[in-house]
C-alpha positions in Angstrom: 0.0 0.0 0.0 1.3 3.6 -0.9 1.9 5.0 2.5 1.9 8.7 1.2 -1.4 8.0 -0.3 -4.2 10.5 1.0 -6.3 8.4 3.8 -10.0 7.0 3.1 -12.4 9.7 4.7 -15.5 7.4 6.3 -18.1 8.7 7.3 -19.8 6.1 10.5 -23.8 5.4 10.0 -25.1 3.3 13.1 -28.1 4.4 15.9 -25.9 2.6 18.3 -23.4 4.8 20.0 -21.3 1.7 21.5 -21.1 0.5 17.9 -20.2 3.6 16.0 -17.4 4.2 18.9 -16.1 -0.1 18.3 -16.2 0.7 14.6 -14.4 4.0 15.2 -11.6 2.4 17.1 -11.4 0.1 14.6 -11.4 2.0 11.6 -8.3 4.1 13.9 -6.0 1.8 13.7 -6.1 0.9 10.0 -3.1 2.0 8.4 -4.2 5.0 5.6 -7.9 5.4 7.3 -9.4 8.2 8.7 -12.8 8.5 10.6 -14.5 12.0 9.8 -17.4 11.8 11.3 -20.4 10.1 13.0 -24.5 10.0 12.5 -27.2 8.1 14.1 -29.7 8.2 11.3 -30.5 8.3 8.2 -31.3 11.7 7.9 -28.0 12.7 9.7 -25.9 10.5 7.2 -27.3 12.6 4.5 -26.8 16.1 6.4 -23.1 15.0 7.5 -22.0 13.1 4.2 -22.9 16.7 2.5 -20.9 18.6 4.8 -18.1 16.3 5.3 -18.1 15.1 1.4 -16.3 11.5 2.7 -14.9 9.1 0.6 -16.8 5.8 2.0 -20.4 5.9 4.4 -20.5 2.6 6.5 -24.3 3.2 6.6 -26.6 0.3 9.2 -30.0 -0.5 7.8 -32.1 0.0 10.8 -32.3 3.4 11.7 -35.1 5.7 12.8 -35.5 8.8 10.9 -34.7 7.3 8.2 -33.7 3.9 7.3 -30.1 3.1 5.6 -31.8 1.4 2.6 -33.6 4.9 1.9 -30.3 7.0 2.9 -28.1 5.3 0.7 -30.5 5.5 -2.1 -30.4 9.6 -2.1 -27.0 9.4 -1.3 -26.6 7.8 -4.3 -28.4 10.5 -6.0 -26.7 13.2 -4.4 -23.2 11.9 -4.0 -22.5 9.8 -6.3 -18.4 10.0 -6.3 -19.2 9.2 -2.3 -19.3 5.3 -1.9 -21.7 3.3 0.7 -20.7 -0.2 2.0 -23.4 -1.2 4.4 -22.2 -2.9 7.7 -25.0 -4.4 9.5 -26.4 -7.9 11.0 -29.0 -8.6 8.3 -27.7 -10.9 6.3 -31.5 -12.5 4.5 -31.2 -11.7 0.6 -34.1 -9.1 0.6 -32.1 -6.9 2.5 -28.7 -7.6 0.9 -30.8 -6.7 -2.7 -32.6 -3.8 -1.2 -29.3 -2.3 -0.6 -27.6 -3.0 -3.6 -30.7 -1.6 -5.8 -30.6 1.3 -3.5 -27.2 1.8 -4.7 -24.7 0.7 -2.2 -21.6 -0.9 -3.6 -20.7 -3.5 -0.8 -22.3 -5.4 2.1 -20.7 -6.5 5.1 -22.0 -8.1 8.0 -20.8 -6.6 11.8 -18.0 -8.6 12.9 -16.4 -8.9 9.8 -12.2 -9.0 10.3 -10.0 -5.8 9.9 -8.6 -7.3 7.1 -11.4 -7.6 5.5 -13.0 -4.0 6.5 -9.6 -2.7 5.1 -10.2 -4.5 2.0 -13.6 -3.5 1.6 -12.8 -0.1 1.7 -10.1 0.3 -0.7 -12.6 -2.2 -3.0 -15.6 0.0 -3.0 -13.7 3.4 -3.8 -12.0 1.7 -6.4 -15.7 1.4 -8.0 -15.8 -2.4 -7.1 -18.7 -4.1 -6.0 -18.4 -5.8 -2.3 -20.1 -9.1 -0.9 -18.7 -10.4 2.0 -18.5 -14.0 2.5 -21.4 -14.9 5.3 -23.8 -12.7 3.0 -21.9 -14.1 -0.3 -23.4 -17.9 0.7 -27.0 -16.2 1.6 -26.8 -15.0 -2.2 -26.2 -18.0 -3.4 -28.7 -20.1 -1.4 -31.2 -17.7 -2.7 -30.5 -17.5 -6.4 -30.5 -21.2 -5.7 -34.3 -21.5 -5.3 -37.0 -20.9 -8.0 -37.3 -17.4 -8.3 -41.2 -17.9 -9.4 -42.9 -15.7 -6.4 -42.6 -12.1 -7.0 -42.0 -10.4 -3.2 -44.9 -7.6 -3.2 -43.9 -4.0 -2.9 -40.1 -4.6 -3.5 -39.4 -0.6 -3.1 -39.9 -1.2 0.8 -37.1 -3.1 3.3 -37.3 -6.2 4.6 -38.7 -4.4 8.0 -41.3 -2.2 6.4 -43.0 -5.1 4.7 -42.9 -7.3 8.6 -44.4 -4.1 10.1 -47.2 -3.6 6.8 -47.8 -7.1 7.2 -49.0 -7.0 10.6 -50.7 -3.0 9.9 -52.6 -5.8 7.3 -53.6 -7.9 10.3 -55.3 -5.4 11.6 -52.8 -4.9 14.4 -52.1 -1.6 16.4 -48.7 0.6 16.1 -48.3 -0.5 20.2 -48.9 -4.0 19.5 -46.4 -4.0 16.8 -44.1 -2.6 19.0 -44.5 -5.3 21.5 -44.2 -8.2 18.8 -40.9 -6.9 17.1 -39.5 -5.3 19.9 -39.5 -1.6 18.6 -40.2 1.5 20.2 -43.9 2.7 19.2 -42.1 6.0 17.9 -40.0 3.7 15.3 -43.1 1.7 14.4 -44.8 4.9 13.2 -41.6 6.1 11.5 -41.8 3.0 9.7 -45.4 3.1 9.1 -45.0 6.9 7.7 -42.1 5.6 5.1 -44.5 3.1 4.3 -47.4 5.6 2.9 -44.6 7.4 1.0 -43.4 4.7 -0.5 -46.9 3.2 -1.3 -48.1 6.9 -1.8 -51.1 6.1 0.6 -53.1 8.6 3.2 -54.5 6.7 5.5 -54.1 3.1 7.2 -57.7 1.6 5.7 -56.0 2.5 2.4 -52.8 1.2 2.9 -54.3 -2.5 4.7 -57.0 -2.7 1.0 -53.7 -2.4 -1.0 -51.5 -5.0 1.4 -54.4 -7.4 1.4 -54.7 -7.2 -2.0 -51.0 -8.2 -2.6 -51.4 -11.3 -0.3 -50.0 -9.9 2.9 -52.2 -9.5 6.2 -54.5 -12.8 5.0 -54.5 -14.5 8.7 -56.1 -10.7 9.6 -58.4 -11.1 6.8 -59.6 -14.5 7.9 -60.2 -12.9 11.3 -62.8 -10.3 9.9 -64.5 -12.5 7.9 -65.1 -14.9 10.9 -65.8 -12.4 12.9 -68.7 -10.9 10.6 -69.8 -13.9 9.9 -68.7 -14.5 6.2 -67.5 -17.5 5.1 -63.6 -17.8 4.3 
């Protein structure tokens, strides 16, 4: 490696401030790196890649305010010379393509080596495309199946479609929140990207076009038994 080569400028996405301070430690002692800066959302990744004009964003994917799937995608918009490798712990194949459609040019799951990191890094600047091993075999596994079901409303993330199914259901925001573990204020963040994405107003609205697509049937079944229709 050319030693008088100027650093790699990242820029740390993570809601976690235990993780974004491992991850900056980390990032420290890599020979030629050099941490710029730190956001907890989304919507800070964006304000902060704009001011700090980084070369790489390691952007999570679940964020409030803003999920990394949707800030990567206007990142890419906005900054395009400005590279985003996702680091996260979702490694299903929804989220892995949801990221890479949005525009991110590698995936990496937390845990993954220094080396590796290092690699990645110089990889993705370089304008190479990124997979790391673990999510590398999930890939594979799924283009390994028959591809014959289309996955309804694929412009939302893996977590938006778990929280519509349930809206679907019939299901409260708190009782959401109970079942996936969420704060009720991140349910309704996700609820309000939902309707944007969907370009919906209300819930009633947003639960016809769900049930419509197949999700929220076991809800469906519910209403029917309980007005006395037939199933």
């Amino acid at each position: 490696m050319n030693l008088d080569a100027d650093p790699i400028r990242v820029l740390i996405v993570d809601d976690h401030p235990v993780v974004r301070r491992g991850m900056g430690a980390l990032l420290a002692s890599l020979q030629g790196v050099e941490v710029v800066g730190e956001a907890a959302t989304g919507a800070e990744a964006l304000r902060e890649a704009q001011l700090l004009r980084p070369d790489v964003v390691m952007m999570d994917v679940q964020m409030p305010s803003m999920d990394g799937i949707e800030a990567t995608r206007r990142l890419a918009s906005t900054l395009p010379d400005t590279a985003v490798l996702v680091l996260t712990m979702f490694e299903d194949d929804d989220t892995v393509f949801s990221a890479m459609r949005a525009g991110a040019r590698g995936y990496l799951l937390k845990g993954a080596e220094q080396d590796e990191i290092l690699a990645a890094l110089h990889s993705v600047i370089a304008g190479q495309v990124v997979i790391g091993p673990g999510v590398a075999q999930c890939l594979i596994a799924g283009l390994g199946g028959t591809p014959d079901r289309e996955v309804p409303f694929p412009e939302l993330t893996l977590r938006e479609r778990e929280i519509l199914e349930r809206v679907a259901q019939g299901h409260s925001n708190g009782a959401i929140a109970v079942q996936l573990g969420l704060a009720p204020k991140t349910v309704g963040n996700h609820i309000s990207a939902i309707f944007a994405k969907l370009r919906v107003a209300t819930r009633a609205e947003v639960i016809v076009r769900a049930r419509r697509a197949g999700l929220g049937r076991d809800g469906a079944a519910a209403d029917r038994r309980r007005d006395g229709g037939p199933e």
